[in-house]
C-alpha positions, -999 to +999 in steps of 0.1 A: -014-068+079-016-068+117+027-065+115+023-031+097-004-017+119+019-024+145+051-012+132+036+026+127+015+026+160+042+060+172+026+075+143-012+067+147-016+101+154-005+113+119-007+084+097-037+056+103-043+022+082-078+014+071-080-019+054-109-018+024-120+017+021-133+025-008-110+056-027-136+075-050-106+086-077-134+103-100-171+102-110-166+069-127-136+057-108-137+042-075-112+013-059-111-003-028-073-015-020-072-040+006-051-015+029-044+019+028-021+043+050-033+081+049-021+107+073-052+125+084-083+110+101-111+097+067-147+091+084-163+076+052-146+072+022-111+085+008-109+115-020-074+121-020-043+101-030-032+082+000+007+077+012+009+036+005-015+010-011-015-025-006-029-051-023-030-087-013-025-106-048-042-137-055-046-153-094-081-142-098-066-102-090-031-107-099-040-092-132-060-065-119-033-055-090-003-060-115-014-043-146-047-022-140-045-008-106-008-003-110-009+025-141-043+039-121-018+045-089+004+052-107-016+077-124-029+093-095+006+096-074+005+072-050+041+069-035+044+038-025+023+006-038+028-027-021+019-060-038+019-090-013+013-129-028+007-154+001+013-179-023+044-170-030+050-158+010+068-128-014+065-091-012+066-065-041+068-031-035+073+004-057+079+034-048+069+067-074+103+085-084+095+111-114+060+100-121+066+062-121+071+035-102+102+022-092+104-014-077+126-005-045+117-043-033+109-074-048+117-100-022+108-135+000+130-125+029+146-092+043+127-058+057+101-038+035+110-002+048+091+031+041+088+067+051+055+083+054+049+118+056+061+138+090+085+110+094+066+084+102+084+053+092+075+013+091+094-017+083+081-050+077+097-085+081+084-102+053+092-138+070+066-123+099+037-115+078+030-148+064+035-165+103 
């Protein structure tokens, strides 16, 4: 996830990643993505829907990341989730048009791109991140 820090650093001041923060959703719902990207400062914890999630999938989450977390982000308008399987050295990633996600890459090679709020942009190699 170091490649994506990198690729938005001209936006740090808008848009920052923290990896494992935890997102309290509601009283009785509260998820910690392995990476998030927000565009505003968070001190503690997160309370509002941030611009991309990323989880890393593994077989003991893929269920989870794929089926659960998906609906919840779904849900609560995330627009863009990212699914990434070392494993697999493969990216997934959906982006919400109308309320639901739409798979806008699904991929082992070629450039992830997406455009944050204020225009912040990032593109990511997938051959790069699993180096």
């Amino acid at each position: 996830m170091v490649q994506l820090s990198d690729q938005i650093k001209p936006c740090d001041k808008i848009c920052r990643i923290y990896p494992e923060l935890d997102w309290i959703i509601s009283d009785d719902t509260v998820l910690r993505p392995d990476l998030v990207i927000i565009c505003k400062d968070i001190e503690e914890y997160l309370k509002e829907t941030p611009e991309v999630v990323v989880e890393v999938v593994s077989k003991s989450t893929a269920q989870k990341d794929e089926h659960l977390k998906f609906e919840i982000y779904q849900r609560e308008k995330v627009p863009y989730y990212i699914l990434v399987y070392p494993d697999l050295e493969k990216v997934r990633g959906f982006k919400l048009i109308d309320r639901k996600y739409d798979k806008f890459f699904d991929c082992d090679d070629g450039t992830l791109k997406i455009t944050l709020k204020n225009g912040c942009t990032a593109e990511v190699n997938v051959k790069e991140l699993f180096i």
